[in-house]
C-alpha positions in Angstrom: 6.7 -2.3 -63.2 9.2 0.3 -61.8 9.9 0.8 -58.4 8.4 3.5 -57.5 5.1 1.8 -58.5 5.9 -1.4 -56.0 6.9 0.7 -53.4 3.2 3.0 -53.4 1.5 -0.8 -53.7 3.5 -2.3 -50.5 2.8 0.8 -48.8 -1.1 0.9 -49.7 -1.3 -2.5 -48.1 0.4 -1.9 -45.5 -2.0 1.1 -44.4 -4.9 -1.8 -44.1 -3.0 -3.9 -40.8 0.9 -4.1 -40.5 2.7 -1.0 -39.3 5.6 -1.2 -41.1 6.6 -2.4 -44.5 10.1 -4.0 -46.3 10.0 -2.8 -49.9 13.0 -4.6 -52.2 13.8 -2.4 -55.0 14.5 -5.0 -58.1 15.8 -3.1 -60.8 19.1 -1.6 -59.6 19.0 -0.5 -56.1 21.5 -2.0 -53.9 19.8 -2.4 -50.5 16.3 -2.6 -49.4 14.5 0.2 -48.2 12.1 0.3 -44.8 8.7 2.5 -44.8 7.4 2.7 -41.7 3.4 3.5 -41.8 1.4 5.2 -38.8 -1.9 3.2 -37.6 -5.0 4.2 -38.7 -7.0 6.0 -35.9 -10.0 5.1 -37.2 -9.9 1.5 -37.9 -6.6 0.7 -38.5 -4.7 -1.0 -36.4 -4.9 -1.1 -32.9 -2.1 0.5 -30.8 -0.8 -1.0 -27.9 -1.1 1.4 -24.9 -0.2 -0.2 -21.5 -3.3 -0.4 -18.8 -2.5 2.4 -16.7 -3.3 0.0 -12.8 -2.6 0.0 -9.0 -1.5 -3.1 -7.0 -2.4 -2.4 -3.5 -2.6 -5.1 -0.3 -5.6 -5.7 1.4 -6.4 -6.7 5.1 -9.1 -8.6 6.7 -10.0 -9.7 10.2 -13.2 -11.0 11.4 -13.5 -12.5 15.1 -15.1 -16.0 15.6 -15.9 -18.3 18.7 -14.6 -21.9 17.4 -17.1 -24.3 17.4 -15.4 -27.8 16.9 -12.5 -29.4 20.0 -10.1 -32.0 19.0 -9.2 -34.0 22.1 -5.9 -36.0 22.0 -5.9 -38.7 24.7 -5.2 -42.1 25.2 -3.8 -45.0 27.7 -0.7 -45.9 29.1 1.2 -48.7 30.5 4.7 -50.1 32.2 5.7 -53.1 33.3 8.6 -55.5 33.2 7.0 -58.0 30.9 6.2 -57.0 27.6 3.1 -58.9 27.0 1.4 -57.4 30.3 1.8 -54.3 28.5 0.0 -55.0 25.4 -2.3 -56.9 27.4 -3.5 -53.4 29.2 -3.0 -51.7 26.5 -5.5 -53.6 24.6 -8.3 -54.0 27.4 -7.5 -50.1 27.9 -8.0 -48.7 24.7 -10.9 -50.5 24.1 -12.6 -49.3 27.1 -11.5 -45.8 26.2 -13.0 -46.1 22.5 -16.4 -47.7 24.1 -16.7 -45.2 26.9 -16.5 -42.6 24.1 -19.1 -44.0 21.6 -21.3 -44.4 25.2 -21.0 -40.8 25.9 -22.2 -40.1 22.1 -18.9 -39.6 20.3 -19.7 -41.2 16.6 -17.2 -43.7 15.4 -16.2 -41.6 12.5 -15.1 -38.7 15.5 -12.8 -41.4 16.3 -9.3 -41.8 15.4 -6.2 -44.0 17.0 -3.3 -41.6 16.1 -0.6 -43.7 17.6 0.5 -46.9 19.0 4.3 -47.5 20.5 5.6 -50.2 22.8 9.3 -49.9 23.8 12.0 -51.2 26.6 13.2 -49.0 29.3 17.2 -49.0 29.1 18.8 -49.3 33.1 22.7 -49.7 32.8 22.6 -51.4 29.3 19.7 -54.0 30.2 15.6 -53.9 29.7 14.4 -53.2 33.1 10.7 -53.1 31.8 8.2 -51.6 28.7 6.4 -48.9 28.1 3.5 -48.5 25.9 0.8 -46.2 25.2 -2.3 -46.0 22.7 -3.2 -42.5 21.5 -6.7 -41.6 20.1 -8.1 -38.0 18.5 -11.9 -37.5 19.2 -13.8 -34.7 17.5 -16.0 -33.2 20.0 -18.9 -31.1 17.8 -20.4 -29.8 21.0 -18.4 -27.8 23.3 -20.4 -27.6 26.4 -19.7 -31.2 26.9 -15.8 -31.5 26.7 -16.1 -31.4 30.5 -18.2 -34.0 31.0 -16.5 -35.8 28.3 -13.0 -36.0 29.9 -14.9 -37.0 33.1 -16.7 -39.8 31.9 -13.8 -41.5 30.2 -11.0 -41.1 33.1 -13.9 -42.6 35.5 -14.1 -45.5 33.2 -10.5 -45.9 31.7 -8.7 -45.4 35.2 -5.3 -44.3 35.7 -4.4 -45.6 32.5 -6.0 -42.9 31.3 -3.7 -40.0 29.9 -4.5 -36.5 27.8 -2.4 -35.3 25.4 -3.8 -32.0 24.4 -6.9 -29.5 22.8 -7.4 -27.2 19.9 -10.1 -25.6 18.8 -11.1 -25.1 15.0 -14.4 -24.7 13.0 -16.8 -27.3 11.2 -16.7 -24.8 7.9 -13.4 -22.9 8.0 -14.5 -21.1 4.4 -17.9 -19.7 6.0 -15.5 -18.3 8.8 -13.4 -17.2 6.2 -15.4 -15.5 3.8 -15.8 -12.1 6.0 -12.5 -12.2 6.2 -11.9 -12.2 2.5 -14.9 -9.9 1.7 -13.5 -7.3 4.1 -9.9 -7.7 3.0 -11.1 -6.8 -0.7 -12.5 -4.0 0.3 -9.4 -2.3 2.3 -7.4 -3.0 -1.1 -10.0 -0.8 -2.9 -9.8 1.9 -0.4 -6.1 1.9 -0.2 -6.4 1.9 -4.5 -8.2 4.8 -4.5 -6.1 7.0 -2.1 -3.7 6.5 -4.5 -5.8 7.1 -7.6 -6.7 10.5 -5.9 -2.7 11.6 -5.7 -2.6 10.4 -9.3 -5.6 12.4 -10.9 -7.7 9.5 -11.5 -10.1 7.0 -10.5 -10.5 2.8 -9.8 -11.4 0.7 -12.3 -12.2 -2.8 -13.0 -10.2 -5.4 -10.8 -7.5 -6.8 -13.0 -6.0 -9.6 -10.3 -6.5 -10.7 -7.2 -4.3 -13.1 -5.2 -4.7 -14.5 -1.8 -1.2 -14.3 0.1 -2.2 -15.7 3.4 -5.0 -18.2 5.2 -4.5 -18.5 8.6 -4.5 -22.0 10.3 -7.5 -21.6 12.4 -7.1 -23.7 15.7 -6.3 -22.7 18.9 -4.2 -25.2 20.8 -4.1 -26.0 24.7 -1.4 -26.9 26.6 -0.5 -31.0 27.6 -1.7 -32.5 30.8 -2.4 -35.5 32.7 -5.9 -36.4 34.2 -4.2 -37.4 37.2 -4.4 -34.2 38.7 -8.1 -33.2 37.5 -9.7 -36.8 38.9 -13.1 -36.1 40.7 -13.7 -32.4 39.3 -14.9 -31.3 36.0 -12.6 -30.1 34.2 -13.1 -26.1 33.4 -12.8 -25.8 28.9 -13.2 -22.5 27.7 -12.4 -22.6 24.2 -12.2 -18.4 24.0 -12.6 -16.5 20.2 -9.8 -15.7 18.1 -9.1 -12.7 15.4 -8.4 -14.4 11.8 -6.7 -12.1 9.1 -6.7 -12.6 5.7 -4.0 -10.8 3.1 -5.1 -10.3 -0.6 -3.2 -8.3 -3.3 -5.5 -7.2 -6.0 -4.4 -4.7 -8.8 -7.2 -2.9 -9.9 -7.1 -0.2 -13.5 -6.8 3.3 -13.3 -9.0 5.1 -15.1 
């Protein structure tokens, strides 16, 4: 077979699927010689085009009331012996935990977060301890926080100390999910102002990544009940404005 007849039969094959095609000429040539063959436009194959898209930033905000309270309090003592400290701090905390559960706190809604007793230092020696118990309670109904904190410091005692509030939601996703709906939504708006400079239109979405969640909790400041005993403490647990950032690239048609 001459060469001229192998390079027409590497070339008709090559028409079927590859582009290009390597022909080695055996019967004197020197060096090889490329052919390059165009696709076929009508079954052939494919060529690769990049997706014309748009990657545009979304923002969404929806405003919610929260509807959960996480209460951080606990009991304190100090005194020069050690063991009268746990000893109060035992009776204490216990009392604490059962005035809770008698106010209608479930057990699960309650958490001991931290126990410390420690010496006080005066010129190099002990001069007495210092412990406290610290508990988190889940409050699911927000009218009573008042009542709540009432109850307990009237049956703790001075003991008795509050560490802080925040607020959050029983289902964070549900509060979210406006948020992420409406954040979509600006992205395709903002797509298609830019499809309009560019002469086109929005297509299918091709990605979509969420770049922030907020952490949704309000927190209060730290006080002591000593100054709040015999009133009701006022709790307002106020609304908040979560965002939410998405990038989504959508085509261009």
């Amino acid at each position: 077979m001459t060469a001229s007849w192998k390079i027409a039969l590497v070339a008709a094959a090559s028409a079927v699927g590859a582009t290009t095609a390597v022909v080695a000429l055996t019967d004197g040539a020197a060096s090889p010689v490329s052919a390059t063959v165009p696709p076929d436009e009508t079954g052939g194959a494919p060529t690769d085009r990049p997706v014309r898209s748009v990657a545009v930033t979304g923002h969404g905000t929806v405003k919610v009331r929260p509807d959960v309270a996480q209460v951080y309090m606990g009991v304190r003592s100090n005194d020069p012996d050690a063991s009268v400290v746990y000893s109060t701090l035992e009776t204490k905390s216990t009392a604490l935990v059962d005035s809770l559960k008698g106010l209608g706190i479930a057990e699960e809604d309650i958490q001991t977060s931290g126990l410390n007793i420690y010496p006080n230092i005066d010129e190099n020696q002990i001069s007495s301890y210092q412990g406290n118990v610290d508990v988190s309670v889940t409050v699911r109904d927000l009218a009573r926080i008042g009542e709540l904190l009432d109850g307990v410091q009237a049956f703790v005692g001075p003991e008795l100390t509050l560490g802080g509030i925040s607020f959050s939601y029983a289902e964070p996703e549900t509060v979210l999910a406006e948020a992420r709906t409406a954040a979509v939504a600006n992205a395709r708006g903002r797509a298609e102002q830019f499809a309009t400079a560019a002469d086109g239109g929005v297509g299918e979405v091709l990605e979509i990544v969420e770049s922030s969640v907020p952490t949704t909790f309000f927190a209060a400041d730290r006080s002591s009940f000593d100054e709040a005993a015999g009133a009701e403490i006022a709790i307002e647990p106020g609304s908040q404005e979560l965002a939410v950032d998405v990038t989504v690239v959508f085509e261009l048609t």
